[in-house]
C-alpha positions as CSV (number, residue, x, y, z in Angstrom):
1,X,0.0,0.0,0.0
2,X,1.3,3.5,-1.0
3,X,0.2,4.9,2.6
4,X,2.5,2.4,3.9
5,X,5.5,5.2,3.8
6,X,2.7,8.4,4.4
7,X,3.6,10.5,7.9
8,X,1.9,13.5,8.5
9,X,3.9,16.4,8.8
10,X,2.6,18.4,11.3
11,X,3.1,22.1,11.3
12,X,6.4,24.2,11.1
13,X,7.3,23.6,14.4
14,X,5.6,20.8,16.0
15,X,5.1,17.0,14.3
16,X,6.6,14.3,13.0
17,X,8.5,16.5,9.7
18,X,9.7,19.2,12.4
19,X,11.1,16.2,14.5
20,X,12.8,14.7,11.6
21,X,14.1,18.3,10.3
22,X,15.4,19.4,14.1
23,X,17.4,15.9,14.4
24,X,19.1,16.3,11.3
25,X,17.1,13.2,9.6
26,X,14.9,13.7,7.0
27,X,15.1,10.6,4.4
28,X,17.0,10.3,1.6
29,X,14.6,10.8,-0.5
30,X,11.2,12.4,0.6
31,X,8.2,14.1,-0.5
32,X,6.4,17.2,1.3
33,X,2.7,17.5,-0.8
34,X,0.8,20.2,0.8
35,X,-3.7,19.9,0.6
36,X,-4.9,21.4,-2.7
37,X,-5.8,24.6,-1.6
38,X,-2.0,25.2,0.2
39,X,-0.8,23.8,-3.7
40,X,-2.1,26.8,-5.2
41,X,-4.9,24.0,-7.3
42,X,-8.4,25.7,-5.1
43,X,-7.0,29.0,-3.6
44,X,-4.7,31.9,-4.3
45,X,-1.1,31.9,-5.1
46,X,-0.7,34.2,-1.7
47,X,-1.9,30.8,0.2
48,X,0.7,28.8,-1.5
49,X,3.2,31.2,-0.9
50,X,2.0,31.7,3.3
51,X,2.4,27.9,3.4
52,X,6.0,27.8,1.0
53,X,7.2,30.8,3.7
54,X,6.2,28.4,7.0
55,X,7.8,25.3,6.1
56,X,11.5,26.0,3.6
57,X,13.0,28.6,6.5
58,X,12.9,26.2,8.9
59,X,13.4,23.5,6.4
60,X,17.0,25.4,5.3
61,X,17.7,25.7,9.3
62,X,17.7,22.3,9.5
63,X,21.4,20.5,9.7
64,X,20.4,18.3,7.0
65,X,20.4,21.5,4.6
66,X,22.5,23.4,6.4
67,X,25.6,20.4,5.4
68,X,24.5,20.5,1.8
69,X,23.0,17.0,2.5
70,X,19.7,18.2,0.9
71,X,18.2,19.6,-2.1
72,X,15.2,21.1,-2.3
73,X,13.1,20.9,-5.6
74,X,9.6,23.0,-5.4
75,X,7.5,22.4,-9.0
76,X,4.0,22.3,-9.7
77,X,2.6,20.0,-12.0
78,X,-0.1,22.3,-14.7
79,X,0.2,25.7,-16.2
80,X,-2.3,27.7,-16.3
81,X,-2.8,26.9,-20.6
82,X,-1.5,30.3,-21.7
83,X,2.1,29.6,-21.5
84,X,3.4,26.9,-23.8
85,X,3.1,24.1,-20.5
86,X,5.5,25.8,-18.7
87,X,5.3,25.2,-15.2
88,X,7.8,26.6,-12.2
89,X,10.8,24.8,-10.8
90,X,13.1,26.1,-8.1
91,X,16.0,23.8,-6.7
92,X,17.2,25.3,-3.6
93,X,20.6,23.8,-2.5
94,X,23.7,26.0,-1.3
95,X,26.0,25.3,-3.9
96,X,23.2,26.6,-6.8
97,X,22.8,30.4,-5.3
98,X,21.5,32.3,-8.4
99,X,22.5,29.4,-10.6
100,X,20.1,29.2,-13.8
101,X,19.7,26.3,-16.3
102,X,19.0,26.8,-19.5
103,X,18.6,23.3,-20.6
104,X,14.7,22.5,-21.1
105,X,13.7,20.2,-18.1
106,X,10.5,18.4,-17.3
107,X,8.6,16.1,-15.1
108,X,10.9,12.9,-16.6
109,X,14.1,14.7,-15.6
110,X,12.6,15.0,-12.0
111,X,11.6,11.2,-12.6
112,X,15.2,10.2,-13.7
113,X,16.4,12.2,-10.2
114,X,14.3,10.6,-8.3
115,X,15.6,7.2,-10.0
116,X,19.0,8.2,-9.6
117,X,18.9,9.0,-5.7
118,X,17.2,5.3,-5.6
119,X,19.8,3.6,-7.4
120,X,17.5,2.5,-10.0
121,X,17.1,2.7,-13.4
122,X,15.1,5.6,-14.9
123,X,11.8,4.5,-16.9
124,X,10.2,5.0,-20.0
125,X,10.9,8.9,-21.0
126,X,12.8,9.5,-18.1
127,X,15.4,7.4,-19.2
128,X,16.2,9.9,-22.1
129,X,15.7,13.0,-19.9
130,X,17.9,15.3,-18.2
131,X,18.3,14.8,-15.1
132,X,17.1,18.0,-13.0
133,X,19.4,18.0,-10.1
134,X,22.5,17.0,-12.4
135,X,21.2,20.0,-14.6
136,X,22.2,22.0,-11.2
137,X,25.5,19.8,-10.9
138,X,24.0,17.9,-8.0
């Protein structure tokens, strides 16, 4: 069962992510997928951005970030169908401070990262994709 692996986080400061972050062990690989109105898919973009300003400072305070141990990827996944299916991606890391790629990446090169920190083989299109955190020499 995919809920197997599913924690809730809690808030900013008090639950099971804030735990994890304060100790300095947040997984290798991990996923933080906010409710669809803090995603920006039923309310404003100033909710998303309340919610994106509560949890990545104290996410970057955290000695997992703060030792370059973690990247931080933050995408959505639909445009708004005025823009060519563009859709934002930020990768927040230390070592990428104002860094921009100009290489075209896409949902299959955050696949073949995701396969790469899992020591798997990508699949399907992501196997031909750039590889997003490579792209930013991670």
């Amino acid at each position: 069962h995919c809920e197997k692996f599913d924690v809730a986080s809690g808030s900013p400061t008090a639950g099971a992510l804030a735990d994890d972050i304060n100790a300095g062990k947040l997984p290798t690989f991990g996923l933080l997928i906010p409710d669809v109105c803090n995603d920006g898919h039923d309310c404003s973009a100033a909710t998303t951005d309340r919610w994106l300003r509560s949890w990545l400072p104290r996410i970057k305070k955290g000695p997992d970030f703060t030792s370059n141990r973690l990247a931080i990827v933050i995408t959505w996944d639909e445009d708004d169908n005025h823009s060519g299916n563009r859709v934002p991606t930020v990768v927040i890391h230390p070592s990428v401070k104002g860094k921009q790629v100009t290489t075209r990446l896409d949902h299959y090169g955050l696949a073949a990262s995701i396969a790469r920190i899992g020591g798997i083989r990508p699949l399907r299109r992501a196997h031909k994709a750039t590889d997003v955190l490579a792209a930013f020499s991670l």
